[in-house]
C-alpha positions in Angstrom: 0.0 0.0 0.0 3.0 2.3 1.1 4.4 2.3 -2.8 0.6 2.8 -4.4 0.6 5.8 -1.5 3.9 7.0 -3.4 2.6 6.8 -6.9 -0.4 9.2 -6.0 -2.6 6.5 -6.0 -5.6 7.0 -3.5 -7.1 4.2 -1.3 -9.6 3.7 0.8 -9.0 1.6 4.1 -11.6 0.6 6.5 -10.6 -1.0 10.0 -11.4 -0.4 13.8 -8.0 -1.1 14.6 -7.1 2.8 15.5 -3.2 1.8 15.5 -3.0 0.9 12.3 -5.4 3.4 11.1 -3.2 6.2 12.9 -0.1 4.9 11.3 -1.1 4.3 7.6 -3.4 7.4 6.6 -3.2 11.1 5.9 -6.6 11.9 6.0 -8.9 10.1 8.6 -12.6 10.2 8.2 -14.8 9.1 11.0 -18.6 7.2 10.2 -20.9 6.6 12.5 -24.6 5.0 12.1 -23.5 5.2 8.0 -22.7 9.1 7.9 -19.3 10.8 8.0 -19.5 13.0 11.2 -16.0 13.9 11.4 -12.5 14.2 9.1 -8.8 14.6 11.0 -5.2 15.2 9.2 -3.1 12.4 10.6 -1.4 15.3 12.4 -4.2 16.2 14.4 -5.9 12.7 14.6 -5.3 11.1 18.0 -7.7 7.5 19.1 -9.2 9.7 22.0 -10.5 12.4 19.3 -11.4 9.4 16.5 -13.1 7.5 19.5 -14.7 10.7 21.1 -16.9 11.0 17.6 -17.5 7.4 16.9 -19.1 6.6 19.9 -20.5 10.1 20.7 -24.2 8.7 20.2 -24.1 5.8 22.0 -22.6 8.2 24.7 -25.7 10.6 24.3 -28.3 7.3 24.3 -26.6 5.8 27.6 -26.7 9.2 29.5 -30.8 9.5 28.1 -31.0 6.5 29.5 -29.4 6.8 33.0 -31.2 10.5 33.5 -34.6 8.5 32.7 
C-alpha cells in the first residue's frame, strides 16, 4: 500500500483497529450509524478524538438512558 501511496494513488481503508489506522493514513474520516461525522489530518488525529466522535451517540443514548 505504502508504494501505491507513493505513486499518488488513493485508497480507501476501513478497520477499527485505531493503530493501524493512525499509522497508515493522511486523512482520517470518522462514520458513525452510516454518515461521515468527522475528518482529521493524521497530524491532528489522536484515538481519544477518533473514538470521542464514533461513539458520541451511543454516549448521548446511555446518559438518556441513565437520567430517565
Amino acid at each position: 500500500m505504502g508504494e501505491l501511496a507513493r505513486q499518488g494513488v488513493g485508497i480507501l481503508m476501513i478497520s477499527s483497529e485505531l493503530p493501524e489506522i493512525l499509522a497508515m493514513s493522511d486523512r482520517i474520516l470518522v462514520m458513525r450509524a452510516g454518515r461521515i461525522v468527522g475528518e482529521f489530518a493524521r497530524a491532528e488525529a489522536t484515538q481519544e478524538k477518533i473514538l470521542a466522535l464514533a461513539l458520541a451517540e451511543a454516549a448521548t443514548v446511555a446518559a438518556g438512558e441513565a437520567g430517565a
